[in-house]
Residue frames as a rotation matrix with the C-alpha (Angstrom) as fourth column:
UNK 1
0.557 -0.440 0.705 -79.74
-0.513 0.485 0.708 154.30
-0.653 -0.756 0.045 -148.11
UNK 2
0.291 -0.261 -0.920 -77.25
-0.937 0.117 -0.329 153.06
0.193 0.958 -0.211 -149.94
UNK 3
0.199 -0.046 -0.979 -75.61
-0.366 0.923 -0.118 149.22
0.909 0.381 0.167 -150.70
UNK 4
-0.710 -0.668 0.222 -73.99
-0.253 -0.053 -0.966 149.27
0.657 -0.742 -0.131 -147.13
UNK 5
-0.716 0.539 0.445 -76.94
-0.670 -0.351 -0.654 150.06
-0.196 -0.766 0.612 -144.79
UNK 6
0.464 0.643 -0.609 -79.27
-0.740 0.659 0.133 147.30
0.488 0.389 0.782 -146.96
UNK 7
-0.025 -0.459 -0.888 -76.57
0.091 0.884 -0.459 144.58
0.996 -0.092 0.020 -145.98
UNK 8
-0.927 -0.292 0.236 -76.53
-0.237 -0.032 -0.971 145.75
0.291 -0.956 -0.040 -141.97
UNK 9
-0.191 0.809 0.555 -80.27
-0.954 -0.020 -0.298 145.95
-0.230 -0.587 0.776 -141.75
UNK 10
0.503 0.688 -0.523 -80.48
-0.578 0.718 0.389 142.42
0.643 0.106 0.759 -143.67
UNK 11
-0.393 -0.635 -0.665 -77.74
0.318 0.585 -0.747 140.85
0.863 -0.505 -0.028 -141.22
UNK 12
-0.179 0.507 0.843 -80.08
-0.885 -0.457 0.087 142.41
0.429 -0.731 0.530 -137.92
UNK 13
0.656 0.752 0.067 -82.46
-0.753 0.644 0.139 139.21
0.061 -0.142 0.988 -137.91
UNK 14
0.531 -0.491 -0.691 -79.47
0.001 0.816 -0.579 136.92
0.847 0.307 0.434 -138.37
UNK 15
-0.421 -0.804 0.419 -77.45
-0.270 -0.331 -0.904 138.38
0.866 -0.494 -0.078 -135.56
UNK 16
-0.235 0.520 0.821 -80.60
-0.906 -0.424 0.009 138.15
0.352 -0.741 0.571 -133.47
UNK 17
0.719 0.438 -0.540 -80.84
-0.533 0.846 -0.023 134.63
0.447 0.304 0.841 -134.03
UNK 18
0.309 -0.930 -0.201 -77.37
0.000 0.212 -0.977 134.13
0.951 0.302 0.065 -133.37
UNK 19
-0.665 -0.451 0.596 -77.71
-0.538 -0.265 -0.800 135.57
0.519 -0.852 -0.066 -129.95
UNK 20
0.445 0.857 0.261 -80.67
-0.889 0.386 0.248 133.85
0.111 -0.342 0.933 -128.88
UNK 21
0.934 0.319 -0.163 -79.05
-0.260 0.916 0.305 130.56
0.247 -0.243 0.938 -129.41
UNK 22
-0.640 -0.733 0.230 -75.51
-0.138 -0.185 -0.973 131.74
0.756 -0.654 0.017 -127.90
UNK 23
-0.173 0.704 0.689 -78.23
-0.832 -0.479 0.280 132.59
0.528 -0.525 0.668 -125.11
UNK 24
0.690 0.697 0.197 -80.13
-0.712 0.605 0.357 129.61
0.129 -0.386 0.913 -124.55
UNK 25
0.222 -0.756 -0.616 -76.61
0.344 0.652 -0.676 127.36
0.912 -0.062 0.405 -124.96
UNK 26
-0.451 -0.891 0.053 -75.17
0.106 -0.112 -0.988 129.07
0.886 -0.440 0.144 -122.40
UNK 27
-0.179 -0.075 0.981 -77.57
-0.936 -0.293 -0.193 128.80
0.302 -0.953 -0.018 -120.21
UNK 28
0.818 0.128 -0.561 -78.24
-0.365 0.869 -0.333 125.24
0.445 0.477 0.758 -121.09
UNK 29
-0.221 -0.971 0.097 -74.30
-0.240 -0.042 -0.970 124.91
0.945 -0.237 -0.224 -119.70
UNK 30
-0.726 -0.377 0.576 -74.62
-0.462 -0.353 -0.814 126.57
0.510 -0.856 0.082 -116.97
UNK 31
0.249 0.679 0.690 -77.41
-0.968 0.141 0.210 124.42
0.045 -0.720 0.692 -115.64
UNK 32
0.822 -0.246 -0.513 -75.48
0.244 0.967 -0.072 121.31
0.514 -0.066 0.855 -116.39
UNK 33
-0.001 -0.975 0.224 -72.79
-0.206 -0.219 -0.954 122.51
0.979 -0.047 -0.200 -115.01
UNK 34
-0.431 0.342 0.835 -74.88
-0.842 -0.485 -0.236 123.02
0.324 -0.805 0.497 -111.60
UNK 35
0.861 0.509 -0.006 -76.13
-0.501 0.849 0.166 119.74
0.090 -0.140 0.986 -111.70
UNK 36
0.869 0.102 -0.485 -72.89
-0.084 0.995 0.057 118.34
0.488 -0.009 0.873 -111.78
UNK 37
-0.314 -0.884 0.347 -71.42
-0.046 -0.351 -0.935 120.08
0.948 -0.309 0.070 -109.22
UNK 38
0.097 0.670 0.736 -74.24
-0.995 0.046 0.088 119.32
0.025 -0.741 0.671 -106.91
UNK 39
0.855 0.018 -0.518 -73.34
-0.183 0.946 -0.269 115.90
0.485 0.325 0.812 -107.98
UNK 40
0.041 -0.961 0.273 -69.56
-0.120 -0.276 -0.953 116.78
0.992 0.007 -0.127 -107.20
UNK 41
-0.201 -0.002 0.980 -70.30
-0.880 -0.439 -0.182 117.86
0.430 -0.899 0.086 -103.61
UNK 42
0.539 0.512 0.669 -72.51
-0.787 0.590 0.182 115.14
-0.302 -0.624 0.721 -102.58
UNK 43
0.848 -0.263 -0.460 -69.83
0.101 0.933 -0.346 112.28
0.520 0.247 0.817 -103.74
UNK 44
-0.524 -0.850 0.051 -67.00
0.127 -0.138 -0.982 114.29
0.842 -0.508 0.180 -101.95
UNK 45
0.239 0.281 0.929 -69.39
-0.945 -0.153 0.290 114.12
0.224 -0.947 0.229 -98.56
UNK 46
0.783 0.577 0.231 -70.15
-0.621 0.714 0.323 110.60
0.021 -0.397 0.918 -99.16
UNK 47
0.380 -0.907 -0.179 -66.40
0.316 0.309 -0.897 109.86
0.869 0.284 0.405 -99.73
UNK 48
0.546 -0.403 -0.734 -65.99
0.831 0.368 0.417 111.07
0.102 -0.838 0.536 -96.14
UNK 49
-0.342 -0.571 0.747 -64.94
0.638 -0.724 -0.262 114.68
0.690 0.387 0.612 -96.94
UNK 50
-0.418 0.472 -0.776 -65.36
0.627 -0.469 -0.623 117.51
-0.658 -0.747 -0.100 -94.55
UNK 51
0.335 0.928 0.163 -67.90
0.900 -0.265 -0.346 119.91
-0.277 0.263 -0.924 -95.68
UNK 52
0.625 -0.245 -0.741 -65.95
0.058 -0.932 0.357 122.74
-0.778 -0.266 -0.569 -95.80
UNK 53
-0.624 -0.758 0.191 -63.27
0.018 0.231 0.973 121.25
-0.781 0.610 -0.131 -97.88
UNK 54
-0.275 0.236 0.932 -66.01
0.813 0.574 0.095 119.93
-0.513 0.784 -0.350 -100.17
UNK 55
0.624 0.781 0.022 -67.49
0.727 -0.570 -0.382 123.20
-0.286 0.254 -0.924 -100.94
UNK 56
0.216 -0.721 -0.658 -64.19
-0.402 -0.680 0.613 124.61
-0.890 0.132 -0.437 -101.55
UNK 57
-0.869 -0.417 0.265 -63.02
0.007 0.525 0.851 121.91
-0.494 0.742 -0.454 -104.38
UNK 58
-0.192 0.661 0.725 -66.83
0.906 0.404 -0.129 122.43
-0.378 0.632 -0.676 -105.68
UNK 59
0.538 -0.111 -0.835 -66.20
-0.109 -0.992 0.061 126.38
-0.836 0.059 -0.546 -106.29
UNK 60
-0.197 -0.875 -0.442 -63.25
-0.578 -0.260 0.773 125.65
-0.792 0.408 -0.455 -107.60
UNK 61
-0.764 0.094 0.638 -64.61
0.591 0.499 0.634 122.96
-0.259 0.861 -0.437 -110.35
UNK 62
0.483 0.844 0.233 -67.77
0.788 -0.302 -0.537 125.45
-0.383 0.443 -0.811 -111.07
UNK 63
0.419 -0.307 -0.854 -65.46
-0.550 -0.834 0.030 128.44
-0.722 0.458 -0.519 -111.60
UNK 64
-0.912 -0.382 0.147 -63.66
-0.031 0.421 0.906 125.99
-0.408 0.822 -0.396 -114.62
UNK 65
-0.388 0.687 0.615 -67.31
0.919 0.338 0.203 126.22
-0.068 0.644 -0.762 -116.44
UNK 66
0.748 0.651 -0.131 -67.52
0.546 -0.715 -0.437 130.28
-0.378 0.255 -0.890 -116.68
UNK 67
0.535 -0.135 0.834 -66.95
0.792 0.423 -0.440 131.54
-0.294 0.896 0.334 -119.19
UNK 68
0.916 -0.196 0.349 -65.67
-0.037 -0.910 -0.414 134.52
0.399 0.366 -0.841 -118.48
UNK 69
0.362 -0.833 0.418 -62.69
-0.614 0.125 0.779 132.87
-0.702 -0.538 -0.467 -116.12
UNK 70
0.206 -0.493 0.846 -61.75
0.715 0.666 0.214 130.42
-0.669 0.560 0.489 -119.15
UNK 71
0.751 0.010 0.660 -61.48
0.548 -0.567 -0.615 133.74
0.368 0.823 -0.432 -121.39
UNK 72
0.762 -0.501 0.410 -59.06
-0.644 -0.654 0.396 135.48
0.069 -0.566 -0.821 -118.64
UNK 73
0.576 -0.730 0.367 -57.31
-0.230 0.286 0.930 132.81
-0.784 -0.621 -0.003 -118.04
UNK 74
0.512 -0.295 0.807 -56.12
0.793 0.523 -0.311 132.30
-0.331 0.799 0.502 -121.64
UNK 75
0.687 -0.282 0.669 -55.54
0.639 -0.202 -0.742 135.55
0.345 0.938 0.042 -121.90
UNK 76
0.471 -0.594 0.652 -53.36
-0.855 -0.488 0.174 136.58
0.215 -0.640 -0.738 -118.73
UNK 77
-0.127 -0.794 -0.595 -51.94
-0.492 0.571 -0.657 132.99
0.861 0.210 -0.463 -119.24
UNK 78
-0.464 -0.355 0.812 -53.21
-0.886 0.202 -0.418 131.63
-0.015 -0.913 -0.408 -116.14
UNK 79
0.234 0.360 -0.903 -53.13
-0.427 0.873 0.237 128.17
0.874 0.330 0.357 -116.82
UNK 80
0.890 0.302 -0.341 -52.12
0.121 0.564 0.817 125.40
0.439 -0.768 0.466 -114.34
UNK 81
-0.563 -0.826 -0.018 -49.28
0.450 -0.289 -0.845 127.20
0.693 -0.484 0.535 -112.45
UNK 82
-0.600 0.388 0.700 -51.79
-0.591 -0.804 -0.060 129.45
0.540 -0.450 0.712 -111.40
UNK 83
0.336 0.841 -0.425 -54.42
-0.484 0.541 0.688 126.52
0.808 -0.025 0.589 -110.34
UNK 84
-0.137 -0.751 -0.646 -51.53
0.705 0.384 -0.596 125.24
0.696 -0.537 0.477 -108.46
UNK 85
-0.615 -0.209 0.760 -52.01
0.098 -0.977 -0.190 128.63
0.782 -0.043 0.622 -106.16
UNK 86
-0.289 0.749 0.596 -55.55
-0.808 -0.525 0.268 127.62
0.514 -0.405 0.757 -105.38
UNK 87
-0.635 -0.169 -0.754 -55.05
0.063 0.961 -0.268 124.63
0.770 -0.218 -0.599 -103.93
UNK 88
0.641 0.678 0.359 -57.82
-0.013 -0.458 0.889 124.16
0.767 -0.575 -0.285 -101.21
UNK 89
0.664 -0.147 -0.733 -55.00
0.719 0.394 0.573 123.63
0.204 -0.907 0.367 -98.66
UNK 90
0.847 -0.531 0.025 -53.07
-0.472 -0.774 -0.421 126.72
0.243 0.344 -0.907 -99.85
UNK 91
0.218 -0.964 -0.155 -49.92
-0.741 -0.267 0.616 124.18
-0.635 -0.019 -0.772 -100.38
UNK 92
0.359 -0.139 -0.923 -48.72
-0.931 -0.126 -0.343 123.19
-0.068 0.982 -0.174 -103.20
């Protein structure tokens, strides 16, 4: 095995590490996130919101915390023209 294959197998354990605590952050996130969109909801009842609405505007603030829609949307450019779109009342 030559100089190459030594340096991949010692960078193995490091990578694994690496994902694990990519891993455990992200889900770490994603349960705050949930917590403070259950928050979200239940101030936009007690504020006199309809229920229907609220659970729309709490979609829309949980989809801003995955991570794969904040990677698309940089890279197909849909910033806040496009947000503008999803308005829960569909007008702008």
């Amino acid at each position: 095995m030559g100089e190459t294959g030594q340096m991949v197998i010692a960078g193995i354990p490091v990578m694994v590490k690496l994902g694990l605590r990519a891993g455990i952050a992200y889900l770490k996130f994603k349960r705050k996130a949930r917590k403070a969109a259950q928050v979200f909801e239940r101030e936009l009842l007690a504020g006199g919101m309809d229920r229907q609405q609220a659970r729309q505007l709490t979609e829309m603030y949980l989809e801003s915390s995955r991570i794969v829609q904040i990677g698309m949307k940089g890279a197909i450019g849909g910033g806040p023209a496009r947000w503008k779109q999803q308005s829960v009342s569909g007008r702008i």
